[in-house]
C-alpha positions, 0 to 999 in steps of 0.5 A, a space after each residue: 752073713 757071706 760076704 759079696 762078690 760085689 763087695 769084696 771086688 769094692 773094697 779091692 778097688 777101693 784099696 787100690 784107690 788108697 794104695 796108688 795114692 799112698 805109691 804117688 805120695 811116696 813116689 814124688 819124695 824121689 821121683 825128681 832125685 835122678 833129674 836133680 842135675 838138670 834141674 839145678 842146670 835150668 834153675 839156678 840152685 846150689 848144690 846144698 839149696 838143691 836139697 830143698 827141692 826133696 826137703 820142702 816136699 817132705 817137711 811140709 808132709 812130715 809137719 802136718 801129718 799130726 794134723 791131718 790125723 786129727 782133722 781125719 778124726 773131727 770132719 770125717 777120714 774120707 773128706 781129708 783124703 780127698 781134699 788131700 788128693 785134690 791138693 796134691 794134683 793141683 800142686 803137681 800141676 804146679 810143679 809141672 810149669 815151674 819156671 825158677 827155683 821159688 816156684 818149684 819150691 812152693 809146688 813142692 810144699 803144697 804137693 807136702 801139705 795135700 800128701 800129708 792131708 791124704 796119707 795121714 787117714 790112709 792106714 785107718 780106712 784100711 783098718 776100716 775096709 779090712 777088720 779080719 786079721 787075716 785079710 787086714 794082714 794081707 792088705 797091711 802086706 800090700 800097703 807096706 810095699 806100697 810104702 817100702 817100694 815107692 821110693 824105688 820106683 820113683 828113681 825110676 820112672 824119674 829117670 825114664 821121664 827125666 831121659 824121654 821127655 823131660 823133668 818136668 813130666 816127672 811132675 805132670 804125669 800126676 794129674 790125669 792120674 790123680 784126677 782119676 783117682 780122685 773120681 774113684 775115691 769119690 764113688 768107692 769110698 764110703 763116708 766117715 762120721 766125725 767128731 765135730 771141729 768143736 773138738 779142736 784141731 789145734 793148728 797153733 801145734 801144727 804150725 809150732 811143729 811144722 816150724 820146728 821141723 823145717 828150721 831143722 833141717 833148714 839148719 842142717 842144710 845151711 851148713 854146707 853153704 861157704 862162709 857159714 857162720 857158727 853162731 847164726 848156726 847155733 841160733 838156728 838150731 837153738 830156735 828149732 828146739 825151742 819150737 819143737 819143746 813148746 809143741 811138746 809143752 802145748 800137747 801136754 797142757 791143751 785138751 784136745 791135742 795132736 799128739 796125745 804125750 801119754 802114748 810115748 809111756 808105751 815103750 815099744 811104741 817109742 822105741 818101734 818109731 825110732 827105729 822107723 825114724 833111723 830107717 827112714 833117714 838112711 833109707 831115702 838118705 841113701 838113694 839120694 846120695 847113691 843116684 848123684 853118685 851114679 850120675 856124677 862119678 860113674 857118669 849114667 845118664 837119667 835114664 841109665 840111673 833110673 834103671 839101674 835101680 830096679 833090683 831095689 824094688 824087686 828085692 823089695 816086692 819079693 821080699 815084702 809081699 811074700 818071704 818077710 810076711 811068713 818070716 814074722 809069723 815064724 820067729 816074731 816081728 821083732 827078730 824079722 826086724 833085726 835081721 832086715 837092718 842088718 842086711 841093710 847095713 850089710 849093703 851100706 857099709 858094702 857100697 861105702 867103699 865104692 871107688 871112683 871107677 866102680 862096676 855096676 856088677 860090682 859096687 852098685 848092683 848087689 847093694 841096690 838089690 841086698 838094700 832092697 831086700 832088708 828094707 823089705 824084710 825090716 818096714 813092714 816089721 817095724 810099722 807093726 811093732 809100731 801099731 800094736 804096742 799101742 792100746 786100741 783107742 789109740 789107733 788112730 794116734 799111732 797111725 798118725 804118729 807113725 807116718 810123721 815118724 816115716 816122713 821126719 826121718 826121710 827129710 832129715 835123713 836127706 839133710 843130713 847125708 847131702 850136707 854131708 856129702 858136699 861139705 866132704 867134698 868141699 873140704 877135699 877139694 880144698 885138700 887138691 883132690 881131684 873132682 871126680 875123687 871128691 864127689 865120691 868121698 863125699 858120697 862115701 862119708 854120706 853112706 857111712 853116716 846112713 850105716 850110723 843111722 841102721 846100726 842106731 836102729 838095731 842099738 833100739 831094737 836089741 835093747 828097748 824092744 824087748 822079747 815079749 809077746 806082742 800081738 800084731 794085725 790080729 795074731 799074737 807072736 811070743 818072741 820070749 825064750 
């Protein structure tokens, strides 16, 4: 039976629904990166606790996504996503009025948990609303630049709003949004069917995992702080292991699990979520580092830095929307990823000789806009890699899987290159350099540990994903000789 208008324009509108809601979530993990100088000035935060305003985000996300997944699959993937939105605008709203550090914090953890809550069923009712390969692959397409392009935009717009009217919009401009959107997802959305919470939801998991995580990068962060003691470090360390070894041993004995270990025996699954981990990390890494950068060495304001960013999205939109889906149907997924992260490292290794008197034409500019398109070329390649190695059942698993992979990487990522941007620039001050030369020294050990993370990726892909025929949102691609 043909299909529609009416329909076709409803599931457009509903896409747009999951889509600007997806551009929210991923938008506030940077939207306040170009405002992190005034909000240190107004809040009293250290320049490593500073990071802890994007990591309570992203740890909170990442850690509940496993969760959310399977609460999508047990109370029904509608019910989640709303809730979910509903959270995120209310912690919005409380990010928005924050008066200290604490507050901010804790807004930031709850804009995590409603973002995970949201995110984490995303990928599915696409699937659901798009069945046919071709039009699943068109909105795959839409849905990857959503994603790549976000982090991008949130520079942006940060700085616009950061500049005009203040930090604090950053966050307050998600509530009449987010309540409209809220409104269309209750009307569009169609109901899903769940299995029931006697299924279990296994939130002992979720809190070992969580846990984990966040003492992780919590260990991480601690680091940069003066008078660090090595052993608290190591017990800190030790005890993040441990949570994240008995959430592995948890999964493997309980009936129900989060995250079912058996899909870890698909390799190009292993393999393809790593490489999303790697390329996440130095992805949001980068443009944590390359903002403060502009700001504190070359001396942009908000504005100025928010601005100076767009060639990444651009690059991105291009790329991602048009050029990379011809590229995979052409020489495969695999060989489209390669070549993204090389690009990508292209531009990391290009920006980490930046000098302290960089030209935006020069060192910045081509480096957002070459970065921009290897992320376009290389996330959308990946997330397939990733969703077809797994068996159909495991569908759901994967997207879930997927998203932690996504979210786990940019915390970490942040952690590592901030902490190890200040404790550089510590240790050059102690040498008697001179600020401005120690902020960038800094910033460049911080670019060259994300070049670590792109060039672990390509390692990955050339060795553990292996040409072989692969089928990816309905098509197969033979990348075999």
């Amino acid at each position: 039976m043909a299909e529609t208008a009416t329909t076709v324009r409803g599931r457009a509108k509903a896409l747009v629904v999951l889509c600007v809601m997806q551009l929210m979530i991923i938008l506030d993990g940077t939207v306040v990166t170009v405002a992190l100088p005034t909000v240190q000035r107004e809040l009293g935060f250290s320049q490593a606790g500073l990071a802890w305003v994007m990591n309570s985000y992203l740890i909170a996300f990442a850690g509940l996504l496993l969760l959310a997944g399977r609460l999508g699959d047990l109370v029904g993937s509608k019910r989640v996503f709303v809730a979910g939105l509903g959270v995120f605008t209310a912690a919005s709203l409380l990010c928005g009025v924050a008066g200290n550090a604490e507050v901010l914090i804790a807004g930031r953890f709850l804009q995590g948990v409603g973002g995970a809550l949201a995110s984490a069923v995303i990928l599915g009712m696409i699937v659901g609303l798009y069945p046919a390969p071709g039009e699943q692959a068109r909105a795959m397409g839409v849905y990857s630049f959503t994603s790549a392009s976000g982090a991008s935009i949130g520079l942006i717009l940060g700085g616009v709003i950061t500049q005009s009217i203040g930090w604090h919009w950053a966050f307050l401009i998600n509530v009449p949004i987010g309540v409209a959107a809220l409104l269309f997802a209750v009307r569009l959305l169609t109901p899903q069917a769940g299995a029931g919470l006697a299924k279990g939801a296994d939130v002992l998991g979720a809190a070992l995992v969580t846990g984990g995580l966040s003492l992780g990068v919590y260990t991480i962060v601690q680091t940069a702080e003066p008078h660090t003691e090595l052993g608290r470090t190591l017990l800190l360390a030790a005890t993040s292991i441990g949570l994240l070894a008995a959430f592995a041993v948890r999964q493997a004995r309980i009936a129900h699990p989060l995250l079912a270990l058996h899909i870890f025996r698909k390799r190009q699954v292993t393999a393809a979520n790593l490489v999303v981990v790697a390329l996440f990390a130095a992805g949001f890494g980068f443009q944590f580092t390359t903002a403060l950068y502009v700001q504190r060495v070359l001396g942009y304001d908000s504005l100025t830095t928010g601005l100076a960013f767009l060639p990444a999205p651009i690059m991105n939109a291009l790329m991602s929307l048009s050029i990379a889906p011809r590229l995979t149907v052409r020489f495969g997924p695999r060989r489209v990823l390669i070549a993204g992260l090389t690009i990508f490292l292209v531009a990391l290794l290009w920006i980490s000789q930046a000098p302290v008197d960089g030209v935006y034409v020069v060192n910045v500019g081509p480096v957002l806009a070459i970065m921009g398109a290897g992320i376009g070329v290389a996330i959308p390649a990946a997330i397939m890699l990733a969703m077809s190695g797994a068996d159909p059942a495991d569908t759901g698993l994967a997207s879930g899987l997927n998203n932690t992979a996504q979210q786990a990487g940019a915390a970490i990522g942040t952690a590592v290159l901030a902490t190890l941007a200040a404790a550089t620039t510590s240790h050059r001050l102690g040498d008697g350099t001179t600020d401005l030369q120690a902020l960038r020294d800094g910033y460049g050990a911080a670019w060259l540990a994300a070049a670590a993370f792109v060039l672990s990726a390509i390692l990955v892909s050339v060795t553990l994903l292996r040409p072989r025929a692969a089928t990816v949102v309905g098509r197969e691609y033979d990348e075999r000789p």
